[in-house]
PDB file with SEQRES, HELIX, SHEET and CRYST1 records, atoms N, CA, C and O in Angstrom:
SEQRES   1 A   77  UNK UNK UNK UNK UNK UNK UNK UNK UNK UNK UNK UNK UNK          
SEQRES   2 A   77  UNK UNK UNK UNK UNK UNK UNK UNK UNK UNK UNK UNK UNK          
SEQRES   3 A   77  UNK UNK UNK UNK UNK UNK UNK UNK UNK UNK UNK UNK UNK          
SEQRES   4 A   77  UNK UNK UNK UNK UNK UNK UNK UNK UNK UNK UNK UNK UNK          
SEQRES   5 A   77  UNK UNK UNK UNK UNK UNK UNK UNK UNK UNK UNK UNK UNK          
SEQRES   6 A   77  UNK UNK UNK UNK UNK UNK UNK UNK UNK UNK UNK UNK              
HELIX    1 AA1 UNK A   21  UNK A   29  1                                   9    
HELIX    2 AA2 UNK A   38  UNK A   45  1                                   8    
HELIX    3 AA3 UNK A   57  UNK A   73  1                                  17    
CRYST1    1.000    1.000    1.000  90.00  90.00  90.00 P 1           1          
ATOM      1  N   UNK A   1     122.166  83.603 153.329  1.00  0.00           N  
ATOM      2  CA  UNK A   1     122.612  84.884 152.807  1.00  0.00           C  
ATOM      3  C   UNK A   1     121.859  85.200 151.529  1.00  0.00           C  
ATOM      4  O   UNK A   1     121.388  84.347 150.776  1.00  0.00           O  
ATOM      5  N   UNK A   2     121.791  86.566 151.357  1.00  0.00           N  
ATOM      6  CA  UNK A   2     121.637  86.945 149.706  1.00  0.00           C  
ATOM      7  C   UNK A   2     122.236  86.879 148.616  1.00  0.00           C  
ATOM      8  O   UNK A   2     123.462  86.799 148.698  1.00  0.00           O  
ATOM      9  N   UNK A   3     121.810  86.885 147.667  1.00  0.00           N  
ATOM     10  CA  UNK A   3     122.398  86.332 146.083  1.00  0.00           C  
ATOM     11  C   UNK A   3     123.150  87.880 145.918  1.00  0.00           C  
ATOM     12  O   UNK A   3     123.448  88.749 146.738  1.00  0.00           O  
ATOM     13  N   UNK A   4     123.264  87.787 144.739  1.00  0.00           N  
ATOM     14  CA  UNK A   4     124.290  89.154 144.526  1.00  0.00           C  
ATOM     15  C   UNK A   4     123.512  90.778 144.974  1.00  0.00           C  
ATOM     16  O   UNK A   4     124.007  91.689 145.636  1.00  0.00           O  
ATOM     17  N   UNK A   5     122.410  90.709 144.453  1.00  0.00           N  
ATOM     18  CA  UNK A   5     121.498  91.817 144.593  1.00  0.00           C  
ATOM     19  C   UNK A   5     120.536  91.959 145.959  1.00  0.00           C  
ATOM     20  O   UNK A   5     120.099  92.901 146.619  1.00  0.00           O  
ATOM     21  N   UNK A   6     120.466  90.751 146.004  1.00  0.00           N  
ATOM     22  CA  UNK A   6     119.599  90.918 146.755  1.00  0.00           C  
ATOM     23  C   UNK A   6     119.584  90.940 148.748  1.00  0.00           C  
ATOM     24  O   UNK A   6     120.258  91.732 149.408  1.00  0.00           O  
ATOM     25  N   UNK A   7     118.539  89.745 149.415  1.00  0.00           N  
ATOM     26  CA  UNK A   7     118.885  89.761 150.337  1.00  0.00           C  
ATOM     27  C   UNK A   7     117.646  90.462 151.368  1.00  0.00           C  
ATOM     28  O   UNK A   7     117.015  91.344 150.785  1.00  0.00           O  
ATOM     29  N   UNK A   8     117.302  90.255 152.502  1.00  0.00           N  
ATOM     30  CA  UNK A   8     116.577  90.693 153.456  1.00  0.00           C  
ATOM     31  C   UNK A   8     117.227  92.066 153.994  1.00  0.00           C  
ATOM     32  O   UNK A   8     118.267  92.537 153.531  1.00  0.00           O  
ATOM     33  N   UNK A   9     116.511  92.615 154.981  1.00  0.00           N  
ATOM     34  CA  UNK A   9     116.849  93.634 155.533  1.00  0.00           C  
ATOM     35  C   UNK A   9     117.644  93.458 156.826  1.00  0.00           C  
ATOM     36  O   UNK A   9     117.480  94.241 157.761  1.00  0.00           O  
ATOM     37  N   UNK A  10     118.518  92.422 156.893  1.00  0.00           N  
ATOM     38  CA  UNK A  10     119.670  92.085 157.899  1.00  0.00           C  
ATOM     39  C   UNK A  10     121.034  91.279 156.772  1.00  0.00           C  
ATOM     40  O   UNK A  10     122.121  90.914 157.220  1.00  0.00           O  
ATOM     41  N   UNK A  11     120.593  91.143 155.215  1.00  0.00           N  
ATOM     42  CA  UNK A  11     121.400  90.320 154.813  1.00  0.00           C  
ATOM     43  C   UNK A  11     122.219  90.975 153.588  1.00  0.00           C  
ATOM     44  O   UNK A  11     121.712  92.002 153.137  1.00  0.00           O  
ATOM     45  N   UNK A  12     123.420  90.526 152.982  1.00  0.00           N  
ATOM     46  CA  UNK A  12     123.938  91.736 152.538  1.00  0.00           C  
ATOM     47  C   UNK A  12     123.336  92.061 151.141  1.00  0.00           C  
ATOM     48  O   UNK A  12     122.718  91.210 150.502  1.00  0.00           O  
ATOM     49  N   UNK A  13     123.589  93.609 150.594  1.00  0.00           N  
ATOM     50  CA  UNK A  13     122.696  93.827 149.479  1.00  0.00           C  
ATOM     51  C   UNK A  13     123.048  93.315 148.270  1.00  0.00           C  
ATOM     52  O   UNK A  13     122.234  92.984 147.408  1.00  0.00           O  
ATOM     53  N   UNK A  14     124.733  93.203 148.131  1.00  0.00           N  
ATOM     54  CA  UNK A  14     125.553  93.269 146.992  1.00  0.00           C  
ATOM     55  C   UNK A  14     126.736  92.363 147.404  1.00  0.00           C  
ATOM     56  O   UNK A  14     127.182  92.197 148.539  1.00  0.00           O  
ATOM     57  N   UNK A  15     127.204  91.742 146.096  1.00  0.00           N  
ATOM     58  CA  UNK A  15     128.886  92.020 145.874  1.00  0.00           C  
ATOM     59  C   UNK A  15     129.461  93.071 145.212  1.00  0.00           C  
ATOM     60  O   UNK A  15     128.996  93.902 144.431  1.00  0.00           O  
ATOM     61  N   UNK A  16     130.912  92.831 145.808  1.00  0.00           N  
ATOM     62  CA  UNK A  16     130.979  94.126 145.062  1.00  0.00           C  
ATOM     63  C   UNK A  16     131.287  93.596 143.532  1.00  0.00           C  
ATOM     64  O   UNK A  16     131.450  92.522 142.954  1.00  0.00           O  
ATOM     65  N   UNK A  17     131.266  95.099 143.208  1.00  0.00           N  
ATOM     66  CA  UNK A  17     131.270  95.740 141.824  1.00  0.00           C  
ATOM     67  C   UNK A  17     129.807  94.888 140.594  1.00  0.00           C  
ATOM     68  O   UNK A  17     130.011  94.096 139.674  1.00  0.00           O  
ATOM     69  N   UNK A  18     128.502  95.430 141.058  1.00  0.00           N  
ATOM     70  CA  UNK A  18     127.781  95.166 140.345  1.00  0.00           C  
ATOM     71  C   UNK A  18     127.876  95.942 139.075  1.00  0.00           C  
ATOM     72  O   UNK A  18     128.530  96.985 139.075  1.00  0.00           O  
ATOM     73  N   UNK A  19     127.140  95.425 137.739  1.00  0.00           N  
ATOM     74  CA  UNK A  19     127.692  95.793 136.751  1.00  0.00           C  
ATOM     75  C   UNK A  19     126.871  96.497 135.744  1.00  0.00           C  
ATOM     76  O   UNK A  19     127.232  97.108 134.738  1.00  0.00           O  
ATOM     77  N   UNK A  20     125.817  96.307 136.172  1.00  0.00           N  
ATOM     78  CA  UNK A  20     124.963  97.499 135.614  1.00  0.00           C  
ATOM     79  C   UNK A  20     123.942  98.695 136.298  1.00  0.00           C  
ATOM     80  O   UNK A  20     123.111  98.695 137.207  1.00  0.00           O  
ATOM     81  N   UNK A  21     124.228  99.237 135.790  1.00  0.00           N  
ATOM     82  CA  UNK A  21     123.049 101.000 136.061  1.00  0.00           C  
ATOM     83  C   UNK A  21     122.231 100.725 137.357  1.00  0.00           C  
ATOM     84  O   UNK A  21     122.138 101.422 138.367  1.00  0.00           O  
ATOM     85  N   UNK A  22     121.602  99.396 137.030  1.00  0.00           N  
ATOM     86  CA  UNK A  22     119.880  98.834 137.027  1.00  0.00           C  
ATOM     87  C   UNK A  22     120.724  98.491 138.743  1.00  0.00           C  
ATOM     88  O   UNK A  22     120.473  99.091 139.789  1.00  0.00           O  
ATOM     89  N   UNK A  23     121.557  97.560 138.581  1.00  0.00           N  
ATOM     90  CA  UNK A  23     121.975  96.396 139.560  1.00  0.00           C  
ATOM     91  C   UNK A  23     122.707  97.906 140.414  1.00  0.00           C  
ATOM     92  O   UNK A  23     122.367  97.869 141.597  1.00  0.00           O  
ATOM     93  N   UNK A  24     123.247  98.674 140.224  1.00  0.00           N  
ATOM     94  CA  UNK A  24     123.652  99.685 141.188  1.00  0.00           C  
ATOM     95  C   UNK A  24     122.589 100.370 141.907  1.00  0.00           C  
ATOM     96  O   UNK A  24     122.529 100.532 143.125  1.00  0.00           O  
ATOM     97  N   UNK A  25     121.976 100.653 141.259  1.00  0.00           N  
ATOM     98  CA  UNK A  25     120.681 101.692 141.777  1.00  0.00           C  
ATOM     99  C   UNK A  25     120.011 100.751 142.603  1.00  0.00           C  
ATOM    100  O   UNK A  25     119.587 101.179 143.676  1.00  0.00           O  
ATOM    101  N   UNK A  26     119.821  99.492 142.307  1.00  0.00           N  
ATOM    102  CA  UNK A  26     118.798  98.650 143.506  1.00  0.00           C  
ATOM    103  C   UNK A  26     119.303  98.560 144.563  1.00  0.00           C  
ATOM    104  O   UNK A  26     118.677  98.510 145.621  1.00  0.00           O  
ATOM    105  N   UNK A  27     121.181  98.507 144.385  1.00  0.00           N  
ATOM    106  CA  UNK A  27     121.734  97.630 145.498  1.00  0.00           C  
ATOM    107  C   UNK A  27     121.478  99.168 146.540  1.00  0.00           C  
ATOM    108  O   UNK A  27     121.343  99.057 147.758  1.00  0.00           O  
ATOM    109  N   UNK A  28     121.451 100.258 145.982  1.00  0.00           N  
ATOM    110  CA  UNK A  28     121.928 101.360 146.576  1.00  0.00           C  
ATOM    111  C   UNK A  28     120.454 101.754 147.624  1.00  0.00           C  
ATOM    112  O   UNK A  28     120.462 102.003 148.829  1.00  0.00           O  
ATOM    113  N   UNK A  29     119.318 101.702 146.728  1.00  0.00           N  
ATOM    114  CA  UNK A  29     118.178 101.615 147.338  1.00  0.00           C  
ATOM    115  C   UNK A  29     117.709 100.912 148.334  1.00  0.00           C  
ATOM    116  O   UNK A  29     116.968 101.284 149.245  1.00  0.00           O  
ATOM    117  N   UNK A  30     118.364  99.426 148.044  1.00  0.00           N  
ATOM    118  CA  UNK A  30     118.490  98.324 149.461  1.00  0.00           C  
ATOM    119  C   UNK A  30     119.068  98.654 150.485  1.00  0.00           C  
ATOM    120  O   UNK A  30     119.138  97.859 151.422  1.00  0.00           O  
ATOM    121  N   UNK A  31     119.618  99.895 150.554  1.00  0.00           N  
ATOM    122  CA  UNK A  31     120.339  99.969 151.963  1.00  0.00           C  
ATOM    123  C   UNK A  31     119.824 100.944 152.755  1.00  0.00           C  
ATOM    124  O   UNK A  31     120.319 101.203 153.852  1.00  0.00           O  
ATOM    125  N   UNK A  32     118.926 101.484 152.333  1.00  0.00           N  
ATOM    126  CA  UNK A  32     117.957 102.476 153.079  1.00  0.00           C  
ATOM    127  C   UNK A  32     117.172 101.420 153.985  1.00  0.00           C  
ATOM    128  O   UNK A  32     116.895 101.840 155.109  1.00  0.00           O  
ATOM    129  N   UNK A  33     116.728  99.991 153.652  1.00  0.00           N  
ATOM    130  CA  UNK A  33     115.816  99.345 154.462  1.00  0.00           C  
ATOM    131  C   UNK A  33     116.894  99.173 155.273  1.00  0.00           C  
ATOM    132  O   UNK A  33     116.340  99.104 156.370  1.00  0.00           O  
ATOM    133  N   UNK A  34     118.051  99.058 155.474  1.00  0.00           N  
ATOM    134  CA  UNK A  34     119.151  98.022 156.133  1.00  0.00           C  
ATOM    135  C   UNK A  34     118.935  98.676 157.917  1.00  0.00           C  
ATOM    136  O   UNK A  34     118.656  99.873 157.975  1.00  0.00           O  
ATOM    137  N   UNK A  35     119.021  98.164 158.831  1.00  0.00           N  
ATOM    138  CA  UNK A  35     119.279  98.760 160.182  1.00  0.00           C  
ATOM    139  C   UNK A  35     121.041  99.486 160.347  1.00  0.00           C  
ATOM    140  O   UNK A  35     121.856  99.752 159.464  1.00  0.00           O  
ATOM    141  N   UNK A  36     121.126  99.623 161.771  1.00  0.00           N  
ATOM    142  CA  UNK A  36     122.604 100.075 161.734  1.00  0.00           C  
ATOM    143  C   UNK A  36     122.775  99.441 161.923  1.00  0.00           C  
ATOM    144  O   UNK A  36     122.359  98.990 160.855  1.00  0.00           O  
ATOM    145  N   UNK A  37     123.219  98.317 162.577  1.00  0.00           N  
ATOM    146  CA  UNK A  37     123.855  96.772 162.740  1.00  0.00           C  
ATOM    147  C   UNK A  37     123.767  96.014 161.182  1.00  0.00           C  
ATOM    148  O   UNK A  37     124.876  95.923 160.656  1.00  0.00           O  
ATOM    149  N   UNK A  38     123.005  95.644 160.637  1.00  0.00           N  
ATOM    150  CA  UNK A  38     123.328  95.255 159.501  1.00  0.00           C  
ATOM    151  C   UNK A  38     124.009  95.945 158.167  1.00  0.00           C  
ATOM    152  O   UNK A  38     124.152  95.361 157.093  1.00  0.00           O  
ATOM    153  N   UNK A  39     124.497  97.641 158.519  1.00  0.00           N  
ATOM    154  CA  UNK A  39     125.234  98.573 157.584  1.00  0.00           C  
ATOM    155  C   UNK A  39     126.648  98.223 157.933  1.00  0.00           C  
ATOM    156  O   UNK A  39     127.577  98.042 157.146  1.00  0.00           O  
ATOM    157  N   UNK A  40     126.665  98.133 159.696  1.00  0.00           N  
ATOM    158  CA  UNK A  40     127.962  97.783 159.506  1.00  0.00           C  
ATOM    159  C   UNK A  40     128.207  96.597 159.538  1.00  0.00           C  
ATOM    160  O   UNK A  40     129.251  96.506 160.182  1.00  0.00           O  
ATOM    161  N   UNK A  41     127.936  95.775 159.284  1.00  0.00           N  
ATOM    162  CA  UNK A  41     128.105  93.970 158.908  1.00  0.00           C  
ATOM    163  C   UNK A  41     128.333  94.313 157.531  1.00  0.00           C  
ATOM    164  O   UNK A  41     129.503  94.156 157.183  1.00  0.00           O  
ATOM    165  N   UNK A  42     127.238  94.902 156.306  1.00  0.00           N  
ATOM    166  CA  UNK A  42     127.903  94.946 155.156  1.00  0.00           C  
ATOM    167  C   UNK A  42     129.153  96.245 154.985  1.00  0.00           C  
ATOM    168  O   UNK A  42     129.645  96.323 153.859  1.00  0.00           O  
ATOM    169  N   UNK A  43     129.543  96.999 155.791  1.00  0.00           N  
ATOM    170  CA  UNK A  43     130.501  97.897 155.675  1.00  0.00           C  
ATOM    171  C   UNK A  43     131.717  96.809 156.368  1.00  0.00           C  
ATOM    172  O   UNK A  43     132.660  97.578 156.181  1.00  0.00           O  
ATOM    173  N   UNK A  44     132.232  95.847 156.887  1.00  0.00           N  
ATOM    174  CA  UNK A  44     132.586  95.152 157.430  1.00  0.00           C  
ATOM    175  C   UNK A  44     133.279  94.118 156.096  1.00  0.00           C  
ATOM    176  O   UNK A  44     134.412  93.925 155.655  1.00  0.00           O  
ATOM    177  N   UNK A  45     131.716  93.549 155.739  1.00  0.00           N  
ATOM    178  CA  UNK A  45     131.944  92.625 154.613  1.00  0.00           C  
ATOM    179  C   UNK A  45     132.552  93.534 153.084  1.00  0.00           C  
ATOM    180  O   UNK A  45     133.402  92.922 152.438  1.00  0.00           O  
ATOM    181  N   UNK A  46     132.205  94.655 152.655  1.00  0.00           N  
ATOM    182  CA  UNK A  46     132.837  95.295 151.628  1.00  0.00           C  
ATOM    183  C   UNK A  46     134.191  95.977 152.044  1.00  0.00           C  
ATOM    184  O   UNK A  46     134.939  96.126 151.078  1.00  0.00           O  
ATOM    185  N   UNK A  47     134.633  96.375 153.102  1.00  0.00           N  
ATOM    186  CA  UNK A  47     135.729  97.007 153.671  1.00  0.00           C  
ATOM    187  C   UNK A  47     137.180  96.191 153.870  1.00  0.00           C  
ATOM    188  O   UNK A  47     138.374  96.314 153.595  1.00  0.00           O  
ATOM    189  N   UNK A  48     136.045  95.067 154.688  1.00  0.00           N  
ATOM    190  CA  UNK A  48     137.142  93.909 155.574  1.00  0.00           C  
ATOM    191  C   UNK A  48     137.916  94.710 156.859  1.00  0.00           C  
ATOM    192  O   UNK A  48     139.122  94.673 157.104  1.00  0.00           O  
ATOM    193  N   UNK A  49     136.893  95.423 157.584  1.00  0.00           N  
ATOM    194  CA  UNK A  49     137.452  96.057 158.456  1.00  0.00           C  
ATOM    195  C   UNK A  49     136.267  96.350 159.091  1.00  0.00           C  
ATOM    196  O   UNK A  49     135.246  96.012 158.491  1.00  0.00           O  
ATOM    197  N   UNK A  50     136.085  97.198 160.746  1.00  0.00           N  
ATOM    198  CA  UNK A  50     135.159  97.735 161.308  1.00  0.00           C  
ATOM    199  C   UNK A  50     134.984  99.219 160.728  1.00  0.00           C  
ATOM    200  O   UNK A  50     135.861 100.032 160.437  1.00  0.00           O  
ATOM    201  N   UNK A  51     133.592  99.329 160.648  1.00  0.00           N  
ATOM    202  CA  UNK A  51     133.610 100.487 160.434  1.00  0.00           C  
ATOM    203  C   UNK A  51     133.955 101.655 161.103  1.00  0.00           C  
ATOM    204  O   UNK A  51     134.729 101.225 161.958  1.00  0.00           O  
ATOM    205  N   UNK A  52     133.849 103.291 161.321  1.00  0.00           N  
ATOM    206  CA  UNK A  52     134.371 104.463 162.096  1.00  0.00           C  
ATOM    207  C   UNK A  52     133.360 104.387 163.243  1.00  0.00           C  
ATOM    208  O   UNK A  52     132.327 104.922 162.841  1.00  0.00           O  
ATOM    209  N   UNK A  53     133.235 104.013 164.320  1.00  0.00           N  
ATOM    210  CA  UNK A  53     132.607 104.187 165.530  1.00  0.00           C  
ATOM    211  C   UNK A  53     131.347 105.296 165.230  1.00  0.00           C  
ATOM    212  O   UNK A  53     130.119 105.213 165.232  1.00  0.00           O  
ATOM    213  N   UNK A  54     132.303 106.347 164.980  1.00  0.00           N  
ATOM    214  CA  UNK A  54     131.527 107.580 164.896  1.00  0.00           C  
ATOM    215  C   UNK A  54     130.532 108.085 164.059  1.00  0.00           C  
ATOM    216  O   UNK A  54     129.757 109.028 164.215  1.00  0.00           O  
ATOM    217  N   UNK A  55     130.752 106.953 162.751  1.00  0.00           N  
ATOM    218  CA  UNK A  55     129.506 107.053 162.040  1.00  0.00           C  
ATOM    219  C   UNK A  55     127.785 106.710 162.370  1.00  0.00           C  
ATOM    220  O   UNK A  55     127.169 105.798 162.921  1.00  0.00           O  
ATOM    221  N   UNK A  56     127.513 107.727 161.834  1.00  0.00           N  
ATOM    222  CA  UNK A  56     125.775 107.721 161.967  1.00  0.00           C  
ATOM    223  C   UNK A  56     125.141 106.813 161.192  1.00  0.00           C  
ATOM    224  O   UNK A  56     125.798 106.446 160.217  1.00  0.00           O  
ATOM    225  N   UNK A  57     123.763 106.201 161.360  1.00  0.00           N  
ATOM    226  CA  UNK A  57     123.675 105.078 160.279  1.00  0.00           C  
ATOM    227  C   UNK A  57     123.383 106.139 158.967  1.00  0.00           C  
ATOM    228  O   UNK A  57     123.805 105.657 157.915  1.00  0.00           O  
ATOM    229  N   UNK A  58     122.908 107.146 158.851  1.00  0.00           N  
ATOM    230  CA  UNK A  58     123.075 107.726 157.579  1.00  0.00           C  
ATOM    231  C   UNK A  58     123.916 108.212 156.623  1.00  0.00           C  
ATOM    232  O   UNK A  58     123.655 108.410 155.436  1.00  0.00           O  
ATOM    233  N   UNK A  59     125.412 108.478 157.470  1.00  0.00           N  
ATOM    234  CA  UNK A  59     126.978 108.258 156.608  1.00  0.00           C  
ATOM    235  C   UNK A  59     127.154 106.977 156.131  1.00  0.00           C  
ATOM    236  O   UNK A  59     127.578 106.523 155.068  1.00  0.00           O  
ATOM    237  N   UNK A  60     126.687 106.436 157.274  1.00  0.00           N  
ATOM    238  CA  UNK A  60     127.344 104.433 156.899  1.00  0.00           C  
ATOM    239  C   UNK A  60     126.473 104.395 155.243  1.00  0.00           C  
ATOM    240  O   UNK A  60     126.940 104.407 154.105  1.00  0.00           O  
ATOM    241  N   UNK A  61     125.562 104.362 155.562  1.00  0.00           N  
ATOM    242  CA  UNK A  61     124.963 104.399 153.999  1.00  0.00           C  
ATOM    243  C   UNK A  61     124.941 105.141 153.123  1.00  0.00           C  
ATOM    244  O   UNK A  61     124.663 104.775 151.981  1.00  0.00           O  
ATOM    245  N   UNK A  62     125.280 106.583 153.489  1.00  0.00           N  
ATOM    246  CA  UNK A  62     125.858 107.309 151.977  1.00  0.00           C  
ATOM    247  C   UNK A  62     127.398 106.459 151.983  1.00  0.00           C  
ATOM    248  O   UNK A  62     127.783 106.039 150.892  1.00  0.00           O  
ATOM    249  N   UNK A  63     128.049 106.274 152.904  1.00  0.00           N  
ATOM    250  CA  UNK A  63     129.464 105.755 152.153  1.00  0.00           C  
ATOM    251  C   UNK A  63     129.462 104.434 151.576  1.00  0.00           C  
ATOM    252  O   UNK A  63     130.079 104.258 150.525  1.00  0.00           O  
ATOM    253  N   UNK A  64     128.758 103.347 152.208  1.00  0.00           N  
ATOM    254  CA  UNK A  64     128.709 101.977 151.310  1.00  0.00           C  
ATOM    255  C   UNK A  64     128.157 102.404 149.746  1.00  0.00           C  
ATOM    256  O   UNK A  64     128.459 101.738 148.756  1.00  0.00           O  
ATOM    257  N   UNK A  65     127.341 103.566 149.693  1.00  0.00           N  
ATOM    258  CA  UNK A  65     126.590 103.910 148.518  1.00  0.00           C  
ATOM    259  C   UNK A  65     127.615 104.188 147.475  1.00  0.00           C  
ATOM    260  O   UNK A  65     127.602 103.754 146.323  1.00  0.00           O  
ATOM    261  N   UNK A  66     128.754 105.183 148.171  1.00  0.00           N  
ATOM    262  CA  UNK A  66     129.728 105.479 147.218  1.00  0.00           C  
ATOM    263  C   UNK A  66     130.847 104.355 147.052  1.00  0.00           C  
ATOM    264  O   UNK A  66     131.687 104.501 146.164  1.00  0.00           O  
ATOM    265  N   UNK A  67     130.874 103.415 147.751  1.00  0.00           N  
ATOM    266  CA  UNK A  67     131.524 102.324 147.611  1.00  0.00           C  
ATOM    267  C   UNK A  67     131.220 101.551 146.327  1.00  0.00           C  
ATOM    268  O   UNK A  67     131.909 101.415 145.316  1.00  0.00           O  
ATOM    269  N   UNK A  68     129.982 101.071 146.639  1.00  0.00           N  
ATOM    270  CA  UNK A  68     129.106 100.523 145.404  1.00  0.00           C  
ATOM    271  C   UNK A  68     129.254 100.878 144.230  1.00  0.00           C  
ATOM    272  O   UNK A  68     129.370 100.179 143.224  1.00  0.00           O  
ATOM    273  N   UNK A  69     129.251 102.285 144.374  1.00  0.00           N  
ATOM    274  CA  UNK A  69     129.609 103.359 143.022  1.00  0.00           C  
ATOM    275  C   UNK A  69     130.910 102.857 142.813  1.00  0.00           C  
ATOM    276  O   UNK A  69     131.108 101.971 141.982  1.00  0.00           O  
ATOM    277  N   UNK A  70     131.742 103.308 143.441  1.00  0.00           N  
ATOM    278  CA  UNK A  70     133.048 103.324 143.098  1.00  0.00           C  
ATOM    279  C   UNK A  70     133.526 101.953 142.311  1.00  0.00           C  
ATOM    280  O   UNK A  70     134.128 101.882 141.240  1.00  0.00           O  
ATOM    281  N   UNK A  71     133.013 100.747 143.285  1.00  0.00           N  
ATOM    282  CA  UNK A  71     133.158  99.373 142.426  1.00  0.00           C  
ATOM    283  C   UNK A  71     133.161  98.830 141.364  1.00  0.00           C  
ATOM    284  O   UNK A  71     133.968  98.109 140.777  1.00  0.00           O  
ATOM    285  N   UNK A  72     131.195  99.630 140.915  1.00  0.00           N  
ATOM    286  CA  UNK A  72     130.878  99.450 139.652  1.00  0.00           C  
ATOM    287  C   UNK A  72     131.485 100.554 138.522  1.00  0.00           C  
ATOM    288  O   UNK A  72     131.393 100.361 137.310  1.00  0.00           O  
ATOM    289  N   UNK A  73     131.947 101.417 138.960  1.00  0.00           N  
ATOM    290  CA  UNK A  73     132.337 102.550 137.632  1.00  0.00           C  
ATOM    291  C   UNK A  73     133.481 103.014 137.795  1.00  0.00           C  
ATOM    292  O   UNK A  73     133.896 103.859 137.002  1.00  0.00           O  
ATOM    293  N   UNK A  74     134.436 102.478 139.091  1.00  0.00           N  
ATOM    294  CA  UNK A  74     135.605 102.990 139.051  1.00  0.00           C  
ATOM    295  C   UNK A  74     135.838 104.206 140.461  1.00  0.00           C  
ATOM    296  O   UNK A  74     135.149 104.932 141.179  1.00  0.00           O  
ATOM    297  N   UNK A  75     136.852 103.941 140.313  1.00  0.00           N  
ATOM    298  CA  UNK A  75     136.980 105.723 141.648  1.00  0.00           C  
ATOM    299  C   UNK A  75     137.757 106.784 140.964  1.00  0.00           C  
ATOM    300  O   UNK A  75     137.589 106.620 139.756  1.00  0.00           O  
ATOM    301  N   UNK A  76     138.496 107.750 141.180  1.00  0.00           N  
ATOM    302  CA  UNK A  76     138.955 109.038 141.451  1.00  0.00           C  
ATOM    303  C   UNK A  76     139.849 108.617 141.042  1.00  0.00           C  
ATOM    304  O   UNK A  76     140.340 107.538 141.370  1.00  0.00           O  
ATOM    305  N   UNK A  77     140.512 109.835 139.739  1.00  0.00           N  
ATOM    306  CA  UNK A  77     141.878 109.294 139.247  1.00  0.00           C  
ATOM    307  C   UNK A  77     142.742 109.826 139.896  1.00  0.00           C  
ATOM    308  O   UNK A  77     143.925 109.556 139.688  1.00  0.00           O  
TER     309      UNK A  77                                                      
END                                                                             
């Protein structure tokens, strides 16, 4: 597996709630290489659930994106 940031393009990008600017923006950028099988393995691993069937791999990765976000800076009051 990958270290916190990092990781191949089947392995996960992040834990959650990385903690800086730098470490968000990479993890977020890493998931553009990711396939759809490996978005939802890490939507799986950050969720703890399957992801929506119906998602496209390009939702799956705007939403892990806002996940990421949300981790590191908080969500919606």
């Amino acid at each position: 597996m990958g270290n916190s940031l990092g990781g191949t393009a089947e392995t996960p990008v992040s834990r959650p709630g990385p903690t800086s600017a730098e470490a968000v923006a990479e993890a977020i950028a890493r998931l553009e290489a990711l396939s759809t099988q490996a978005l939802r393995i890490e939507w799986r691993r950050l969720h703890r659930t399957d992801p929506p069937a119906s998602l496209s791999r390009d939702l799956l990765r705007r939403a892990l994106a806002c996940t990421l976000q949300e981790r590191a800076y908080g969500g919606l009051s």
